[in-house]
Residue frames as qw, qx, qy, qz and C-alpha x, y, z in Angstrom:
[[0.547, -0.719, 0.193, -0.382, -82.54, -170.42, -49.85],
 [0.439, 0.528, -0.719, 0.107, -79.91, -171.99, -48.30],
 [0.744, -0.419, -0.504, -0.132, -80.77, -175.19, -46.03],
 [0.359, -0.752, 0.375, -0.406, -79.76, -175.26, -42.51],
 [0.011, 0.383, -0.924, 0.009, -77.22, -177.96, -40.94],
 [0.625, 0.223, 0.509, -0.549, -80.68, -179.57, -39.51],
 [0.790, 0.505, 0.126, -0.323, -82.27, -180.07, -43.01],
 [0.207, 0.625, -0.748, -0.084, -78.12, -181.12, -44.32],
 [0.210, -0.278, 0.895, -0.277, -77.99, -183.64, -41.94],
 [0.651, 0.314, 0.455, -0.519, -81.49, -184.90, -42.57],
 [0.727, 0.588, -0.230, -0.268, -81.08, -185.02, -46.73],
 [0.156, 0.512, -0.844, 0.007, -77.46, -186.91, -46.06],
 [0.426, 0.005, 0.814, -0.395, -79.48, -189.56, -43.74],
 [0.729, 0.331, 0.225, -0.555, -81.71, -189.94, -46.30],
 [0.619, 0.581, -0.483, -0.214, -79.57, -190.44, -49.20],
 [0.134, -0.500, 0.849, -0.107, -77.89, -192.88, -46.69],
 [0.637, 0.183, 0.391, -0.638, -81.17, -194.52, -46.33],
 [0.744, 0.572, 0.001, -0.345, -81.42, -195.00, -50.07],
 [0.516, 0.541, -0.662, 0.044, -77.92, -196.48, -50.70],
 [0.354, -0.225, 0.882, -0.214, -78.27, -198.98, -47.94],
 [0.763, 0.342, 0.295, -0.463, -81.81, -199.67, -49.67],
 [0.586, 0.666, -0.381, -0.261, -79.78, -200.19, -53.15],
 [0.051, 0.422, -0.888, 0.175, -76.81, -202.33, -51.50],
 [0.619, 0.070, 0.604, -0.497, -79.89, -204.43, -49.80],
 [0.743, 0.546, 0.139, -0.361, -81.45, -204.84, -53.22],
 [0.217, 0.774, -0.591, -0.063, -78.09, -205.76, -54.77],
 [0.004, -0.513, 0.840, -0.177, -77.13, -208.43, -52.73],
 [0.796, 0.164, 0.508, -0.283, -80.49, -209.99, -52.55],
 [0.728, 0.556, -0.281, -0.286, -79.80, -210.05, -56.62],
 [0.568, 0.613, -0.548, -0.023, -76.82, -211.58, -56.60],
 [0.409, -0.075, 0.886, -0.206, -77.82, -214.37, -53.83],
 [0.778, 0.455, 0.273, -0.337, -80.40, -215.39, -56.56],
 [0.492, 0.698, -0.510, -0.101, -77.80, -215.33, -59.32],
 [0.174, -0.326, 0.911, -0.182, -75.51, -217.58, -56.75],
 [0.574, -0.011, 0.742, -0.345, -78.50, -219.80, -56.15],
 [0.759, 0.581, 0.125, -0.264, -79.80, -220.03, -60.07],
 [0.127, 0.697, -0.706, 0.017, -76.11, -221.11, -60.63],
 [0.306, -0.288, 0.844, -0.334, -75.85, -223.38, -58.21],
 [0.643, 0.190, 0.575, -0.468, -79.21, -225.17, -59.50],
 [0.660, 0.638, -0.318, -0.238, -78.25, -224.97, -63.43],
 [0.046, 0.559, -0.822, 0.096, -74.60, -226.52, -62.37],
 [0.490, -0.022, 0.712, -0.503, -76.65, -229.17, -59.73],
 [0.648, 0.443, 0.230, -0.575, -79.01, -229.75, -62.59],
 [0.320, 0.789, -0.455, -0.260, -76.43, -230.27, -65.01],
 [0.141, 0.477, -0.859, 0.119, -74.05, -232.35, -63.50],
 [0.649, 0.208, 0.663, -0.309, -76.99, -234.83, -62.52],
 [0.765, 0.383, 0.186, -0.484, -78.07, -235.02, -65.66],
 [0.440, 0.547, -0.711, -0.035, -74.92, -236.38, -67.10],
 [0.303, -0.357, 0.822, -0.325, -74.73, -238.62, -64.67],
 [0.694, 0.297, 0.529, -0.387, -78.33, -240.40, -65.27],
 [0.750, 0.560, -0.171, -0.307, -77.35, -239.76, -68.98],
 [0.374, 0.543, -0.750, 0.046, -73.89, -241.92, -68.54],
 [0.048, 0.013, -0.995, 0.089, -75.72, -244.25, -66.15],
 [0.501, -0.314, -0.453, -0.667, -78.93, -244.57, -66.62],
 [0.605, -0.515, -0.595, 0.123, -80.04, -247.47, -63.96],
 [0.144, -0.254, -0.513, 0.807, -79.35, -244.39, -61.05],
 [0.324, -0.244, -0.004, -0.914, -82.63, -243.33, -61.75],
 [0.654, -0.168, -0.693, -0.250, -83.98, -246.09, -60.03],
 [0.619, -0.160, -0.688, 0.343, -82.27, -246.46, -57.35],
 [0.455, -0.762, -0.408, 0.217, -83.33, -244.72, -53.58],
 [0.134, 0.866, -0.306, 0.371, -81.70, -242.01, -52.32],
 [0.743, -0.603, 0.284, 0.057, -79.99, -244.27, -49.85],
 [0.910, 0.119, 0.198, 0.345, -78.62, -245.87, -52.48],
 [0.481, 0.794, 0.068, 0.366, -77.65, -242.83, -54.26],
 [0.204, -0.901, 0.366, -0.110, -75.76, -241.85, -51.11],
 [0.781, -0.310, 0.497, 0.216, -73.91, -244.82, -50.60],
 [0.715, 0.499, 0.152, 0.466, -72.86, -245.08, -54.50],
 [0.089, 0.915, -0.186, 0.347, -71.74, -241.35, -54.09],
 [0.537, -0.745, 0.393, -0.055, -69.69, -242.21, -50.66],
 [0.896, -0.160, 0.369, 0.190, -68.31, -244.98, -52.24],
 [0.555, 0.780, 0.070, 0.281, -67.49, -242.96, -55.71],
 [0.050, -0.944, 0.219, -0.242, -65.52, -240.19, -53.48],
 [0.590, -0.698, 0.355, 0.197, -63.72, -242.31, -50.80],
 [0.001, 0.744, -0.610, -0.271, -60.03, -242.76, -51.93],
 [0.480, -0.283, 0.812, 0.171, -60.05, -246.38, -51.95],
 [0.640, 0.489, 0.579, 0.127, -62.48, -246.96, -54.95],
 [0.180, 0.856, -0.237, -0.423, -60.91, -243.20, -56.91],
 [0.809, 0.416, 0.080, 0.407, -59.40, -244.36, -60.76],
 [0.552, -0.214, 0.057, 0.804, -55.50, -243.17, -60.40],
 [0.140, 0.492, 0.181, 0.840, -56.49, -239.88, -62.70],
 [0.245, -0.822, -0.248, -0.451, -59.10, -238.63, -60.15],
 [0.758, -0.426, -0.161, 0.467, -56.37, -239.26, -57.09],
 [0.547, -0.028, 0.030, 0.836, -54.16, -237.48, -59.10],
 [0.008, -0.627, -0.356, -0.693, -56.45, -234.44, -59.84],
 [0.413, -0.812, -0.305, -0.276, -56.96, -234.31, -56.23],
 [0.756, -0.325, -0.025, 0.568, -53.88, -234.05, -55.08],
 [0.353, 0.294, 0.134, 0.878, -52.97, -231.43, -57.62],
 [0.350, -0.747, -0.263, -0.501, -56.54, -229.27, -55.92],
 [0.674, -0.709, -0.189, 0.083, -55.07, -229.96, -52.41],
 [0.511, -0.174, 0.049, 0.840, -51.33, -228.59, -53.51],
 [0.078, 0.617, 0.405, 0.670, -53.09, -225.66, -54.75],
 [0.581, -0.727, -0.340, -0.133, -55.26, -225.23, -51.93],
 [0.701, -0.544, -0.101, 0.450, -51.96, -225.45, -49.17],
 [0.527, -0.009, -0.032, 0.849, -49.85, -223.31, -51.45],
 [0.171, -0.547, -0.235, -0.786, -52.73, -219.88, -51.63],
 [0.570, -0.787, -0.237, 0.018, -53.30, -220.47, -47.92],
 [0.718, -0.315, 0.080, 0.616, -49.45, -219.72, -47.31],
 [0.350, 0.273, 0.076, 0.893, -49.57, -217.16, -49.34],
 [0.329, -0.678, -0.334, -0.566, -52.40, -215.70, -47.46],
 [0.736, -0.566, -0.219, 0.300, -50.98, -216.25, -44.11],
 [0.423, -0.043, 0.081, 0.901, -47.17, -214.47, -45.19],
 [0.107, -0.391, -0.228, -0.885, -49.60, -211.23, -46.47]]
């Protein structure tokens, strides 16, 4: 029997239904994936740290920010990590330009 536009429309809505449901279910996955990343990496890169200095497991988390602020700012950086960041920030300026011109 052949359906009527009614009962078309009605099965299409559904199926829409079900592939928003899938896309939903999708992206929840792969914010969990992002976030179980993000905690292995996080997890990681701490533990090297504590394992190449040990005495930061002592210290506060003030301290631990201040050591960190002091690690990052430019004036305490060893010449290699300067230069690594410099090479991330010519990187950076030339893939915006090429995104601007396209």
């Amino acid at each position: 029997m052949a359906k009527t536009r009614l009962e078309k429309i009605a099965s299409y809505e559904e199926q829409i239904a079900q592939i928003k449901n899938k896309q939903k279910q999708e992206r929840q996955k792969l914010s969990k994936e992002e976030r179980n990343a993000r905690t292995r990496r996080l997890c990681s890169r701490h533990g090297l740290l504590e394992k190449m200095l040990p005495e930061i497991i002592t210290i506060t988390d003030e301290q631990y920010q201040i050591f960190l602020e002091k690690s990052c700012s430019e004036r305490y950086k060893p010449p290699h990590i300067r230069r690594i960041d410099r090479a991330g920030q010519r990187h950076r300026r030339r893939h915006s330009r090429r995104h601007r011109a396209g």
